[in-house]
C-alpha positions as CSV (number, residue, x, y, z in Angstrom):
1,X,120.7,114.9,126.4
2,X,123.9,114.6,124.1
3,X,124.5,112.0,122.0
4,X,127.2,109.4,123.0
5,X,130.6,110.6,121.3
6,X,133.4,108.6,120.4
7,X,137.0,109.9,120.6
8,X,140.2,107.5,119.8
9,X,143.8,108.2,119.2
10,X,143.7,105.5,116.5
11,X,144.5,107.1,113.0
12,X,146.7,110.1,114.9
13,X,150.2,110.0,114.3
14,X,151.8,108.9,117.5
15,X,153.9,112.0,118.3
16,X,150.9,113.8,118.2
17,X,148.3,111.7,120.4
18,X,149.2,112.8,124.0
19,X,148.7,116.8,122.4
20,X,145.3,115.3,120.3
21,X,144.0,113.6,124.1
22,X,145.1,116.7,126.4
23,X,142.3,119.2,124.3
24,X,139.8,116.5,124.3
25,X,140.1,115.9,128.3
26,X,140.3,119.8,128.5
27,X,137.3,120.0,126.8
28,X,134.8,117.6,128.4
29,X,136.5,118.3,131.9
30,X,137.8,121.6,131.8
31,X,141.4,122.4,133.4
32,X,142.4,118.2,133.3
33,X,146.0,117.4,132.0
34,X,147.1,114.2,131.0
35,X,151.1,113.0,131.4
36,X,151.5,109.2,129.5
37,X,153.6,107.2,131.5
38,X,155.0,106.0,128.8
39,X,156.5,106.7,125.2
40,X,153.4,105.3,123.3
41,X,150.7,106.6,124.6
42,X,146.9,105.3,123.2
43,X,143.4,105.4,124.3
44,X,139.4,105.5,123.5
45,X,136.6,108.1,125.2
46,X,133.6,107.9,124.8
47,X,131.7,111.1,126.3
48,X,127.7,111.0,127.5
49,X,125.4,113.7,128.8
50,X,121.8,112.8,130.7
51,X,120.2,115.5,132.3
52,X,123.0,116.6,134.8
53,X,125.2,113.8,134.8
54,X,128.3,114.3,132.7
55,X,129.5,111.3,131.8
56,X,133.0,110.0,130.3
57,X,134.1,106.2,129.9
58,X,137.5,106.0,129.1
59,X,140.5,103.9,128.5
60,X,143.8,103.7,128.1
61,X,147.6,103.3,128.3
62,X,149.2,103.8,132.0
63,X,149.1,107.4,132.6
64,X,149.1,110.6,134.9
65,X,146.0,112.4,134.9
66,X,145.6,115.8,136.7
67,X,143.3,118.4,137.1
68,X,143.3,121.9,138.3
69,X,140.7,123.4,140.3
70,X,137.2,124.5,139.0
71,X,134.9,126.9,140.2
72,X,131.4,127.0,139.3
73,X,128.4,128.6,140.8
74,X,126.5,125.1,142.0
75,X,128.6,123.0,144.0
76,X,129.5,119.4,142.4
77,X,131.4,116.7,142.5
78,X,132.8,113.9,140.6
79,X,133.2,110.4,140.8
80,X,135.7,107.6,139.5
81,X,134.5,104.3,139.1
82,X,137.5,101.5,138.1
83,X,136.2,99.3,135.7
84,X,139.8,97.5,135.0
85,X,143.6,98.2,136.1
86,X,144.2,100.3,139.1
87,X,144.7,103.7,140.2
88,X,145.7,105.8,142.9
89,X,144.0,109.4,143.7
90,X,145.6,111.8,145.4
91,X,143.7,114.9,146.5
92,X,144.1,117.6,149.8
93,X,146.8,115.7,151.4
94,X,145.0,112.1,151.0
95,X,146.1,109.4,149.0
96,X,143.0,106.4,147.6
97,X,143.8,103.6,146.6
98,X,141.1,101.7,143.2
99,X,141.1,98.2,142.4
100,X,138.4,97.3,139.9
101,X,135.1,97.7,141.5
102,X,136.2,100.3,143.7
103,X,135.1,104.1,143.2
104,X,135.9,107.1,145.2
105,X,134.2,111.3,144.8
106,X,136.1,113.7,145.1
107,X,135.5,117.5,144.4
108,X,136.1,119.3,141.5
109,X,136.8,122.7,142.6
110,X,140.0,121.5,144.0
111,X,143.1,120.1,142.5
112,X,143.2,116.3,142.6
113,X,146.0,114.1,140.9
114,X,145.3,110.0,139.5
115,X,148.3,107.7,139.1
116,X,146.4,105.6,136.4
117,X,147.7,101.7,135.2
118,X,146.6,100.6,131.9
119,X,142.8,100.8,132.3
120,X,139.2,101.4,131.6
121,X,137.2,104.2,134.3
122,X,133.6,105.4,134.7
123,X,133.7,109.1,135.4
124,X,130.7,110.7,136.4
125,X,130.6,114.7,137.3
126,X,127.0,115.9,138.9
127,X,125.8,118.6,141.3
128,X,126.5,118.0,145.1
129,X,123.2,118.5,146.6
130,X,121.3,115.7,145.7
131,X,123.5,113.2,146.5
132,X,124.1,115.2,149.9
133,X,120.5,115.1,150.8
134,X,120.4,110.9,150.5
135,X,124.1,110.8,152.2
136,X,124.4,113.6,154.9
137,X,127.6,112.7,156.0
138,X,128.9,113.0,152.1
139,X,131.2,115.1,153.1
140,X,133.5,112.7,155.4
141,X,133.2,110.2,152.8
142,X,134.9,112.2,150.2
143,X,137.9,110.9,148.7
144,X,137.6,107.8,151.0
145,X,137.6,104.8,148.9
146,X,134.2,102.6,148.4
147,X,134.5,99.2,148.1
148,X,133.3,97.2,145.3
149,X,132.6,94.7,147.1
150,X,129.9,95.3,148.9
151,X,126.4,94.2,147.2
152,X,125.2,98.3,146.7
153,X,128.7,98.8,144.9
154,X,127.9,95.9,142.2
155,X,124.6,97.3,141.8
156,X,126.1,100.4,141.6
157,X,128.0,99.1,139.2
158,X,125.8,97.0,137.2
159,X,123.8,100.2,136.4
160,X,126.2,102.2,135.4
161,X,127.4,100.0,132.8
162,X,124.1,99.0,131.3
163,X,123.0,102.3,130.9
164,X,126.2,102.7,128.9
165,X,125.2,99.5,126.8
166,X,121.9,101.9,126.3
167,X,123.2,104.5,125.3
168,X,123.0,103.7,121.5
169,X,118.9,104.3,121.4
170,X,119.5,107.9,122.1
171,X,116.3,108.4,124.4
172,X,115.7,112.1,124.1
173,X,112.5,111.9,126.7
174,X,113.7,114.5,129.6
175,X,111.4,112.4,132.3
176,X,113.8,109.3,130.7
177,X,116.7,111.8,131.6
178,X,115.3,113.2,134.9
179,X,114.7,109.3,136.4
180,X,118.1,108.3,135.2
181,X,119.6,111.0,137.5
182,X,117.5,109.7,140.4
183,X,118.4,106.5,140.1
184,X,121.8,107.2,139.8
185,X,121.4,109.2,143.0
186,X,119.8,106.4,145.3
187,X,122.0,103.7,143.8
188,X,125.5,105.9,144.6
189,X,124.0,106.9,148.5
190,X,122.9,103.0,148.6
191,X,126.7,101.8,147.4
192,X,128.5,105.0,149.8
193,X,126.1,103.3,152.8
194,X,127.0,99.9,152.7
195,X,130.7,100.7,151.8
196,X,131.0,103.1,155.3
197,X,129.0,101.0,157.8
198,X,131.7,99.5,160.2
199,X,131.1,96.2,159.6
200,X,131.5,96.6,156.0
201,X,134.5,98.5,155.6
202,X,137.9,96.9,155.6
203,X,139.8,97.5,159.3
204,X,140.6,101.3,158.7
205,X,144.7,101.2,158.8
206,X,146.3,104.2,161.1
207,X,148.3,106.5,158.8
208,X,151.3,106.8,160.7
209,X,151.5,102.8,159.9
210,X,150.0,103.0,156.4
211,X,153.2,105.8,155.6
212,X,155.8,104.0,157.6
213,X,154.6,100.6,155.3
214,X,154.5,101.9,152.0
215,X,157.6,104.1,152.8
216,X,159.3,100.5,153.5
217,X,158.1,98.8,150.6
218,X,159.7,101.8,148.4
219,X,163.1,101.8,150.0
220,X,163.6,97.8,149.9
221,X,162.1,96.9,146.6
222,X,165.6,95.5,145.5
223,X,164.9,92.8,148.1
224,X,163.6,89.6,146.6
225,X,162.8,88.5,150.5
226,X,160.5,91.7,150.9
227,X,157.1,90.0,151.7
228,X,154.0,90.4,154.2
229,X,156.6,88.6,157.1
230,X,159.5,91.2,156.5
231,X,157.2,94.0,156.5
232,X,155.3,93.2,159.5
233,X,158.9,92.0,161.4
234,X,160.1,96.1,160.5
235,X,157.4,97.1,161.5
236,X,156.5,95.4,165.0
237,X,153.2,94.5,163.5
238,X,150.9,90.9,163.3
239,X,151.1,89.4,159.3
240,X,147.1,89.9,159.8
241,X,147.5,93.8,160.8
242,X,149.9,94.1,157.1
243,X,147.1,92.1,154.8
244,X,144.5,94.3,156.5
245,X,146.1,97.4,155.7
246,X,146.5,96.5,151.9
247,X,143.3,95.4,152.0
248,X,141.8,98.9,153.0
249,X,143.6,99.6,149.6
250,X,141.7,97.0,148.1
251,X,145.0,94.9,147.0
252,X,147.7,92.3,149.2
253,X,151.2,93.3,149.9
254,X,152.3,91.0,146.8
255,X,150.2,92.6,144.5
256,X,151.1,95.7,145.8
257,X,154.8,95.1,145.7
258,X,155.0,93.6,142.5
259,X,152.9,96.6,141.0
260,X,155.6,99.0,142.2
261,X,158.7,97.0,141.0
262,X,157.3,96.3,137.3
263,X,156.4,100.3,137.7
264,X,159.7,101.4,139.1
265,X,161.3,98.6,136.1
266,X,159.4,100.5,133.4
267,X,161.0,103.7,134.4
268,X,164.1,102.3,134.7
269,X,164.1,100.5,131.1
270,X,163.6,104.1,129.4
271,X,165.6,105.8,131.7
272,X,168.6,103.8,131.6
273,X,169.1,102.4,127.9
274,X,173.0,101.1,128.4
275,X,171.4,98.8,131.9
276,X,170.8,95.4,130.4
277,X,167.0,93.6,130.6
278,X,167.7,90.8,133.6
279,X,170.0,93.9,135.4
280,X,167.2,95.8,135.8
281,X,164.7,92.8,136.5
282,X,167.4,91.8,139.3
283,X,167.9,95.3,140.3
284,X,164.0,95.5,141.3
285,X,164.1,92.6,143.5
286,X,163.3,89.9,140.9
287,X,165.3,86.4,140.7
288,X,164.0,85.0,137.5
289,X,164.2,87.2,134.3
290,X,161.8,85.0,132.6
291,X,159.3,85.4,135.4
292,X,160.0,89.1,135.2
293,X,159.1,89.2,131.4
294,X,156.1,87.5,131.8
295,X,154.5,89.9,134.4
296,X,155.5,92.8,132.6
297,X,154.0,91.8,129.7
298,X,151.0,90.9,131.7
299,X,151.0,94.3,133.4
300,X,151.9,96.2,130.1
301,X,150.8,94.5,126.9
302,X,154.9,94.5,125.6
303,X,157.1,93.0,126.7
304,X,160.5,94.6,128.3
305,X,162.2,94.7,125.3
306,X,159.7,96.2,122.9
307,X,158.7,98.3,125.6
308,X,162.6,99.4,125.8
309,X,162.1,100.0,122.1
310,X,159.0,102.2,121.8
């Protein structure tokens, strides 16, 4: 077992800090990239190994994180749990959707992409079989997203973080080490159970509809009327078949559309410098610039004008 390392961005000259956090990720998790999606990029890591979990917890600013494939003799596989913000995972043609709680593995040896807010994750990496022998059908639930919801999921959850908060006694006993990794086993098959069984899982949403929605949201986010009635009138759906479908992505279509215009508004504020604060904020759909500033400060710590600025 490793000690528990501590890596920050604090005390590094900003220019420098997405450079100082791509050879630390490279490092832990060899052939993963890091784009900020943003000029000012910060964030803490702290890095764990027990036994044959190797574990990360990190945070920070909204960003892109990618990784290329990785081959290795044993199979494995790695899992993100969302401990705050939201992602999305994007990995052999399917897209997963985090909202805190939620966690999804995915496999290392091919390439996956994460479209990260501002946020804190658990990131486990461990070898395939053990988990595949308590889950058989492991490998239909990869990249699926697993609820947080369910009561395995908080457990799930639960554990993980208090063995973080244990992490400071440095237990060096390997049969300390070896029943971690059990329990960490059961516990992940017990959440990936209760998070597939049909009457636990949110209505699965057809993907032909699921495109055809988000592709919708995307094209009319200038709309300040774009809501869960407009989107289920262009789409010859019920209002309850839209809020299921967002819900499968563990989120409502207001959440969801606001997300994407204070995302597609903090592109456009460093992208377009001479385009005024409330131009932009109406551009994206929004009728009240104060409003605006107050959920993009929410969403992004600074507020438009600062962020403008840095």
């Amino acid at each position: 077992m490793t000690a528990v390392q501590k890596f920050a961005t604090e005390g590094i000259a900003p220019p420098e800090r997405l450079a100082f956090w791509n050879e630390l990720v490279d490092r832990v998790y060899s052939g993963t990239y890091v784009k900020s999606r943003s000029g000012d990029f910060s964030g803490e890591m702290w890095t764990w190994q027990v036994g044959d979990l190797a574990m990360i917890r990190p945070r920070s600013t909204a960003s892109f994180v990618g990784r290329d494939p990785r081959y290795t003799a044993d199979e494995r596989l790695i899992l993100h749990l969302q401990c705050r913000g939201s992602s999305s995972h994007r990995q052999s043609g399917t897209e997963t959707l985090l909202g805190a709680g939620d966690f999804v593995i995915a496999s290392p040896h091919e390439a996956y992409a994460i479209d990260l807010a501002a946020h804190e994750l658990l990131v486990v990496e461990f070898p395939r079989a053990p988990l595949a022998e308590r889950f058989p059908g492991i490998d239909d639930a990869l990249r699926q997203r697993m609820s947080g919801e369910t009561p395995g999921a908080r457990v799930f959850h639960d554990f993980l973080l208090s063995l973080w908060r244990q992490s400071q006694q440095g237990f060096a006993d390997p049969d300390w080490q070896d029943g971690v990794s059990q329990v960490f086993y059961d516990l992940v098959a017990l959440a990936m159970r209760g998070a597939t069984r049909p009457d636990a899982a949110a209505p699965a949403a057809d993907s032909a509809l699921h495109r055809r929605v988000l592709g919708i949201v995307e094209a009319q986010l200038a709309d300040p009327a774009l809501r869960t009635l407009s989107l289920a009138s262009a789409c010859g759906a019920s209002v309850r078949t839209i809020q299921n479908l967002f819900a499968g992505m563990g989120t409502t279509p207001s959440a969801y559309i606001l997300e994407r215009r204070l995302a597609r508004a903090a592109e456009r504020l460093a992208a377009a410098p001479g385009a005024s604060i409330t131009e932009v904020a109406f551009d994206l759909g929004f009728n009240d610039s104060a409003y605006f500033a107050r959920a993009f400060r929410q969403r992004f710590g600074v507020s438009p004008r600062e962020w403008r600025r840095k």
